[in-house]
C-alpha positions as MATLAB code, in Angstrom:
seq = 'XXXXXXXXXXXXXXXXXXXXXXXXXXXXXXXXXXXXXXXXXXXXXXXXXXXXXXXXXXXXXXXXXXXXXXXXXXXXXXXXXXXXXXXXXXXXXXXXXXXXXXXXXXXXXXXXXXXXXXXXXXXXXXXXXXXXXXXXXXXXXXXXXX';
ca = [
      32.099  114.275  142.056;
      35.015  117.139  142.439;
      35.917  118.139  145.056;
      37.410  121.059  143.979;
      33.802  121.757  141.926;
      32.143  121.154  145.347;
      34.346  123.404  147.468;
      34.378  126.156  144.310;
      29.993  125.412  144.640;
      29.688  125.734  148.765;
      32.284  129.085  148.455;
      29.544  130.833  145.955;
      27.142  129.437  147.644;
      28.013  130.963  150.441;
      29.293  134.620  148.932;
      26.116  134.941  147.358;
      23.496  133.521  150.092;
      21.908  131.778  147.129;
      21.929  127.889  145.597;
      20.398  128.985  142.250;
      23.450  131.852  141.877;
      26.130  129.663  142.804;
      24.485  127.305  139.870;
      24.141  130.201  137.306;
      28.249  131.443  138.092;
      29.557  127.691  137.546;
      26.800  127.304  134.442;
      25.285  124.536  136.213;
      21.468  123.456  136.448;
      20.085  124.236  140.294;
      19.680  120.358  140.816;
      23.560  119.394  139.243;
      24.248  122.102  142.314;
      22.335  120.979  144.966;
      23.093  117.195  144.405;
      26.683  118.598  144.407;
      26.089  120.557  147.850;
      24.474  117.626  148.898;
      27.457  115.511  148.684;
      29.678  117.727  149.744;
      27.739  117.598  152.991;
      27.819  113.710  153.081;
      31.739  113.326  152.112;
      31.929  115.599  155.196;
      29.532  114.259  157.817;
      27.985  117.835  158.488;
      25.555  120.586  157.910;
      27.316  123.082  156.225;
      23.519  125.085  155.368;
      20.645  125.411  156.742;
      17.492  126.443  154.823;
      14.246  127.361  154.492;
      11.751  128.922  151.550;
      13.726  131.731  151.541;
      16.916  131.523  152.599;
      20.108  129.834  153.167;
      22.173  130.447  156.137;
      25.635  129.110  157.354;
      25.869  126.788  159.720;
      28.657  127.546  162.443;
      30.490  124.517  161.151;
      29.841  125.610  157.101;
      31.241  129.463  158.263;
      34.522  127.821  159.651;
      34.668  125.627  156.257;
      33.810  128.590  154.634;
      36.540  130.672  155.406;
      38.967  127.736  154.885;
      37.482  126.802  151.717;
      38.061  130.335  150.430;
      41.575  130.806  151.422;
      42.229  127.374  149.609;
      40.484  128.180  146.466;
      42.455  132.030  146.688;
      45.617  130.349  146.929;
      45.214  127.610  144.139;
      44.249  130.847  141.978;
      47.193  131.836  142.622;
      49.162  128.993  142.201;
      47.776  128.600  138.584;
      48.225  131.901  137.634;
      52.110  131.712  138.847;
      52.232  128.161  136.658;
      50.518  130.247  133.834;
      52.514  132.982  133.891;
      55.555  131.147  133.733;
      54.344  128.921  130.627;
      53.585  132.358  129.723;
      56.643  134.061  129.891;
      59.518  131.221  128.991;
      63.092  131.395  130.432;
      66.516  129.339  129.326;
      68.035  128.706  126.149;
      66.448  126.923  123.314;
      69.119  124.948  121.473;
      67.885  123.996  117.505;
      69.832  121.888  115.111;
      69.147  122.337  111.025;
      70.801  122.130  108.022;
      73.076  125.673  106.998;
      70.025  125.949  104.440;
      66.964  125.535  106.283;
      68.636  127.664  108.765;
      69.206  130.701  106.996;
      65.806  130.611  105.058;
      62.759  129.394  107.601;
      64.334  129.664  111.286;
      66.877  133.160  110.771;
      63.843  135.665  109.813;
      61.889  134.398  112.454;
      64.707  134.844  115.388;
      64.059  138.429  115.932;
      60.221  138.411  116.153;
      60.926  135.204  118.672;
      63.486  136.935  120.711;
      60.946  140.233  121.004;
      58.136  137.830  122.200;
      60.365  135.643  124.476;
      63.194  137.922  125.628;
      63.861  135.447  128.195;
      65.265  132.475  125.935;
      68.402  132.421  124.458;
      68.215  130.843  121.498;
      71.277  128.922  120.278;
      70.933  127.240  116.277;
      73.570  124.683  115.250;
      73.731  125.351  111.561;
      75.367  122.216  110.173;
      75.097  120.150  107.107;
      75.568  117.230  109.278;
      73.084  115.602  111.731;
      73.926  116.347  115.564;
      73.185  113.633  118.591;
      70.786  115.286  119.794;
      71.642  114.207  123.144;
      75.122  114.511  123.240;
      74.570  118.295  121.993;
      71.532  119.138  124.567;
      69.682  119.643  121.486;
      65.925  120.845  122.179;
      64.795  120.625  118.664;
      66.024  119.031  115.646;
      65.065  119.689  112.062;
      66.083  117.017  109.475;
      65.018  117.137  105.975;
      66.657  114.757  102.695;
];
């Protein structure tokens, strides 16, 4: 099982005060979640909840994991979202060799509408009737056509 799934489980678990809510947020069947509660309590030698017909409560132990457990889901959120945003939201310069032809017909109109979406790329095209190393040039993309 994940242990990211299990941690993600015991936080909502925990938030909500309710097994069968946790399930329903991570669209999993109330037995899938306490099977995965379940382990998560084996993997970690410990009683993280006690409970009873009606309730679940925290064990001191599962309120210390708890609060750790949340912290480290927060800050993988976060981490994500910075990785996200930056696949997002490109930087650098994006060299491109093609033929004069091909050039000034498919990859010219679309510059401008590129350049509004990614204003952080510089985009460099080697317009040449000849093929470029692409390694020798740093080229990122080559288009070649007979």
């Amino acid at each position: 099982m994940d242990r990211w799934t299990e941690m993600e489980l015991f936080v909502h678990v925990a938030e909500s005060g309710s097994l069968s809510r946790a399930a329903e947020l991570m669209n999993m069947s109330n037995a899938s979640a306490s099977r995965q509660l379940a382990a998560l309590e084996e993997r970690l030698g410990v009683r993280l909840v006690e409970r009873n017909t009606r309730r679940l409560y925290l064990t001191d132990t599962g309120q210390e994991f708890f609060q750790r457990a949340r912290s480290i889901l927060a800050d993988l959120r976060d981490a994500e979202s910075t990785v996200n945003a930056a696949a997002l939201n490109p930087t650098g310069t994006l060299r491109i060799s093609a033929s004069l032809s091909f050039s000034l017909h498919h990859i010219a109109p679309l510059l401008r509408e590129y350049t509004e979406r990614y204003p952080n790329v510089t985009v460099h095209v080697e317009a040449a009737n000849r093929y470029l190393d692409i390694i020798d040039n740093n080229i990122d993309v080559a288009i070649r056509n007979r």
